[in-house]
N, C-alpha and C positions, 0 to 999 in steps of 0.2 A: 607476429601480429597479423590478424584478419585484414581483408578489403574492408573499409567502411565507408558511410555516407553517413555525416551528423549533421543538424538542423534542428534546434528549436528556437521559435520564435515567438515562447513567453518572453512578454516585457514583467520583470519583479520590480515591485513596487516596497521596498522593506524598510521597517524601523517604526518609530512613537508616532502615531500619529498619523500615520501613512491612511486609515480608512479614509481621510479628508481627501483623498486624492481623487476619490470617485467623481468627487465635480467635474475635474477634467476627462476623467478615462469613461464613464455612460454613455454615451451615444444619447445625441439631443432628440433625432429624429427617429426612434423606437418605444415598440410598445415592452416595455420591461417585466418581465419575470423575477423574482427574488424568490428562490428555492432551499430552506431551510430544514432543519430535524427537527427537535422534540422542544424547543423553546429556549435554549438555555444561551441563543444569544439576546435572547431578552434582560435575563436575569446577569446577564456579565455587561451590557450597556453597547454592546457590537448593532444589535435591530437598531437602536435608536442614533449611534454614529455614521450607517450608511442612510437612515431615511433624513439626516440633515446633510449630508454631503448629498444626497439626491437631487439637491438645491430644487425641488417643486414638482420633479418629473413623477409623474402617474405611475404607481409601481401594483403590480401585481401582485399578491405573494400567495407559496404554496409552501406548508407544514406538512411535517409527520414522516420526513426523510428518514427510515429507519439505518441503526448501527450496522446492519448489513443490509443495505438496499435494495428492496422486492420490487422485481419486475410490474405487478400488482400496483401498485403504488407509485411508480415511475409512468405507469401507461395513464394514468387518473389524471397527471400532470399535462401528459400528452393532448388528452380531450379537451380541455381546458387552453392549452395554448393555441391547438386547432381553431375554436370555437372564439374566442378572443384575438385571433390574429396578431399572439405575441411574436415580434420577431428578433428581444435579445433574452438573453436569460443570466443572472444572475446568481450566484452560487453562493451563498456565507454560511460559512462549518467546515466541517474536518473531510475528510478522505472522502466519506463515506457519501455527504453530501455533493461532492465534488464527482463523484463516480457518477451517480445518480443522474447527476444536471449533464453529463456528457450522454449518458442514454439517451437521456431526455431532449436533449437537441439532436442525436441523430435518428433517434424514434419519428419525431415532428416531422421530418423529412421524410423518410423513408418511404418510397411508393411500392416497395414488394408488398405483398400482401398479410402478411406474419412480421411485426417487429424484431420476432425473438430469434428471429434468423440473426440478425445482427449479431446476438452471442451466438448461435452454432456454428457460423462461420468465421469467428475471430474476428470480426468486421469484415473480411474481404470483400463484404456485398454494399459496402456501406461508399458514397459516392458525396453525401454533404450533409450537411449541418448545421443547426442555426449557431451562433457568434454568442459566446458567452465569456463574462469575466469571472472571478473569483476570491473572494475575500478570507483566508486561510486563518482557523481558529483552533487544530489541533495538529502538531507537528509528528508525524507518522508516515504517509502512503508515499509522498513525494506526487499524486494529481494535482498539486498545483502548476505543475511542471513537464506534466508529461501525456501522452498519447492515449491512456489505459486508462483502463474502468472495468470492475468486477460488479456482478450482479446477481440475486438469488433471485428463484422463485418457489414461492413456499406452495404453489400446485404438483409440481413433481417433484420436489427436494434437490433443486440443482441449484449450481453457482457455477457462474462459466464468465471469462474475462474475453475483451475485446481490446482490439489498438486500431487506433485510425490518423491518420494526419489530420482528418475531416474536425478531432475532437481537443486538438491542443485550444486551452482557453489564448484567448485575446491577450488577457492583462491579470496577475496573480497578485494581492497586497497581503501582505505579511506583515504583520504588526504582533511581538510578541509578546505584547501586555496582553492579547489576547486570551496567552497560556494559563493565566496569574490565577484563574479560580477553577481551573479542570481538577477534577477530583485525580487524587492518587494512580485509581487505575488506569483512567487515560492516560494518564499519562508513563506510567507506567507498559501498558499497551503500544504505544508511539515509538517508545525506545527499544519495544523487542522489531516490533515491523521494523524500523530503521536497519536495524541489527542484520534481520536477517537480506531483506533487502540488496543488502554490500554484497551479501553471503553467496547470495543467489548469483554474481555478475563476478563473484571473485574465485570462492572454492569450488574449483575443477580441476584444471591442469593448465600447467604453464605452459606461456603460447607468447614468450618473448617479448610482453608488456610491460615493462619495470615503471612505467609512470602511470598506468592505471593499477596495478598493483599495489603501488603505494598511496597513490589516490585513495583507495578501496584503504586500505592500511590506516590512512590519516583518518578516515570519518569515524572508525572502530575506533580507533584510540581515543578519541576525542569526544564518542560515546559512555566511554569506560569510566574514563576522566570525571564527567559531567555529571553521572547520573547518582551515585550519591548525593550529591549535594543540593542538585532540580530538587528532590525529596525535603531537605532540611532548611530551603531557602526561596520558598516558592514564588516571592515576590522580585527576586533576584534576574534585575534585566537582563544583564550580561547571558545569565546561564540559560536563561528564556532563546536570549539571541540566539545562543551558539544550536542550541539543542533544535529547536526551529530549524535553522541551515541545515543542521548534518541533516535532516528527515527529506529535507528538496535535493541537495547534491546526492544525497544516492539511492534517486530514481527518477534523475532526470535524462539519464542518458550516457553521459559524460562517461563514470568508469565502467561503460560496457564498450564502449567503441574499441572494435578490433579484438576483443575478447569471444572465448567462449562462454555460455550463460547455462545456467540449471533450468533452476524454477520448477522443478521437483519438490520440494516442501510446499512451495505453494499450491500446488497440483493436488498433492494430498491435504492439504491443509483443507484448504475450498471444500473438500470431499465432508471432512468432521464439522465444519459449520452447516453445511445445508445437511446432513443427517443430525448433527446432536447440537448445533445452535451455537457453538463454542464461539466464542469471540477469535475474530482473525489472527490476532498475536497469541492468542492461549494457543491456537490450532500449530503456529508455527515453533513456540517456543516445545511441542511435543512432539513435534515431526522432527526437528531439525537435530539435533544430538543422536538421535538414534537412526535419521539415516545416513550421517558421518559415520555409527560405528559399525553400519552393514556395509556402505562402498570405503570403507577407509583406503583399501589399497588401492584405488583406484584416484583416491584422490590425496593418495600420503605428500606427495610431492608438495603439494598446496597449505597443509595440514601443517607440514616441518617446517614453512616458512610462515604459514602464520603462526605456532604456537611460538616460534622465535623472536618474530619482531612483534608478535604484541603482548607476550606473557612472557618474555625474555626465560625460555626453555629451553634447553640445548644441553643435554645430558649426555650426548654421546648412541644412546641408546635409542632409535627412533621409534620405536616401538611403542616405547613408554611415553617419550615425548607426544606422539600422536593422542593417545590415551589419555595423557593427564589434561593436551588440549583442549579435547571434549570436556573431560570434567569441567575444568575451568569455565567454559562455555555455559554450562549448565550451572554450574554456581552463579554464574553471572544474572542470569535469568532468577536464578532465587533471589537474586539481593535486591532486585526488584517489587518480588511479592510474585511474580508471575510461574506458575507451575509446570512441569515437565511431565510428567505422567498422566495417561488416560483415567487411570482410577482418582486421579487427584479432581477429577470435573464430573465423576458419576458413570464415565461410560466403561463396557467393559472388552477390553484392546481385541479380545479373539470377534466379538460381534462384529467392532469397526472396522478389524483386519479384514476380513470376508465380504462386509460392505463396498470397503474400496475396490478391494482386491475385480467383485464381482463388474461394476462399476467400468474400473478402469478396461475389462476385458470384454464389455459388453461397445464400448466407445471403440476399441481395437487401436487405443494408443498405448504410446509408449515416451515417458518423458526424460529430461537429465540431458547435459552433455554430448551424448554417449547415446541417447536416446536409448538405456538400458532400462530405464524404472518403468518396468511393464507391472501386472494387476499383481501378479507372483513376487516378484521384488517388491510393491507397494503392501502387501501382506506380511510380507516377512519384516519392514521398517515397521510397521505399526503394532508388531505381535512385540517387539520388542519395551512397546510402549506401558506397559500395563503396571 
């Protein structure tokens, strides 16, 4: 196991009824922000649970947080808080929203002269940020919990993610009646991000972790478990609960301490959403099967123990074992409704291969583990996509 340093200092706020709680957790002596997406906490009764738990306080609000959050749209918030001398800010929605309102407060601040420095240097330039809470309505990214924020800008076709201490929210409420009217595909989307998520902070190579390993092990399982039945039971607390949690625990931190990490699907993933618009978990559930079966030997080790303790595989033959794991993986993601292949979303894999590829080599990184998933290896995972 690695040297680590862990610390997070979200307070969760979780269970029926928990949006009440904002009367104590708002801050009496600030000018408030409420930064929201496309409306549909209206239409599920979330807008009108925080503006009475507001109990009077003057609230701001800002619409139109889009499903992948443009820098464009992030910075209009910016001008506006300026101008207002908002100094908390408010988050209610999913991931995306939650991404957003972290720009957004470290945008506010920012005295370099280019916001968007902030993503080209993974935040390292980033120094403070205004104080923001968060009221969680779609279970997926695990921002309610954590450091990180990804952001697109639809002027040059990028999407680049940042981390800051500057950006952990205050206070996270989780309430998972929340869930109870998200359409299929959210939800559906939620549980591949979760998925791969684990994936990212687990399959690599063993590195003498046996309680983050199975940490990582418990949330899969327990994803597996669940997600049939989220589908046929939507009003269903319990599996609201469980599915909610698994999306905060793993990506709050916790099973990455002392591990090695990828984050190579996501690297590429990010790539097909700011070229061809894909939705985040579409981008992952196409990435992620096919770059297990370009580095498999590299991560066989990993591969034999997961397709063991979670698809109870063990034929003898690791080969096949490895192989069928994938499959199975990929079945997985079917049973959902969410697709694997490039052609299955209109794009066509040799284009996108060369896009990244190009991309990745023009950046002069190289991502993975291993720091082997250079613009070449990002080409060859994605040609296999098609």
């Amino acid at each position: 196991m690695n040297n680590f340093v862990y610390c997070n200092p979200v307070k969760i706020v979780f269970g029926k009824g928990s949006i009440a709680e904002l009367k104590e957790l708002l801050p009496a002596n600030k000018k408030i922000m409420m930064i929201y997406g496309g409306g549909s906490i209206k239409a599920n009764g979330v807008y009108d649970q925080v503006l009475d738990a507001a109990g009077g306080r003057k609230i701001t609000e800002f619409a139109g947080i889009e499903a992948n959050p443009l820098y464009e749209t992030c910075m209009k918030a910016v001008e506006i808080i300026k101008r207002e001398n908002i100094t908390f800010l408010l988050a209610a929605g999913g991931g995306s929203v939650i991404d957003a309102t972290k720009f957004i407060a470290a945008a506010s601040l920012y005295a370099g002269s280019d916001p968007w420095d902030i993503l080209k240097t993974g935040g390292q330039c980033l120094k403070s940020a205004l104080p923001f809470g968060t009221v969680l309505t779609l279970a997926a990214t695990g921002s309610e919990m954590n450091p990180n924020s990804v952001i697109s800008r639809a002027k040059t076709q990028e999407k680049l993610a940042f981390a800051s201490p500057a950006v952990y929210p205050q206070f996270s409420i989780l309430d998972p009646e929340t869930l109870y009217s998200l359409p299929g595909r959210q939800i559906a989307n939620g549980i591949v991000d979760t998925f791969v998520h684990v994936m990212e902070q687990y399959m690599t190579y063993d590195n003498n972790a046996p309680l983050q390993d199975r940490q990582a092990e418990a949330v899969i399982s327990t994803l597996l478990e669940l997600s049939p039945h989220v589908f046929e039971e939507p009003e269903d607390y319990d599996l609201k609960a469980n599915l909610m949690w698994c999306s905060t625990q793993a990506l709050n931190g916790l099973i990455a301490c002392g591990q090695p990490q990828d984050w190579s699907t996501h690297m590429i993933g990010h790539e097909l959403t700011a070229f061809y618009g894909l939705d985040h978990a579409q981008s992952l559930a196409v990435v992620l099967p096919s770059l297990w079966r370009c580095r498999k030997e590299f991560k066989k080790q990993k591969l034999l123990r997961y397709a063991k303790r979670i698809f109870n595989i063990d034929t003898g033959c690791p080969g096949r074992d490895v192989d069928e794991a994938i499959n199975k993986t990929e079945e997985f993601f079917h049973s959902v409704k969410v697709p694997t292949k490039l052609s299955d979303y209109g794009v066509d894999a040799k284009e996108a291969a060369e896009k990244v590829r190009d991309r990745f080599n023009a950046r002069k990184v190289a991502h993975g583990e291993r720091a082997e998933i250079t613009g070449d290896v990002a080409y060859e995972i994605l040609a296999g996509c098609k």
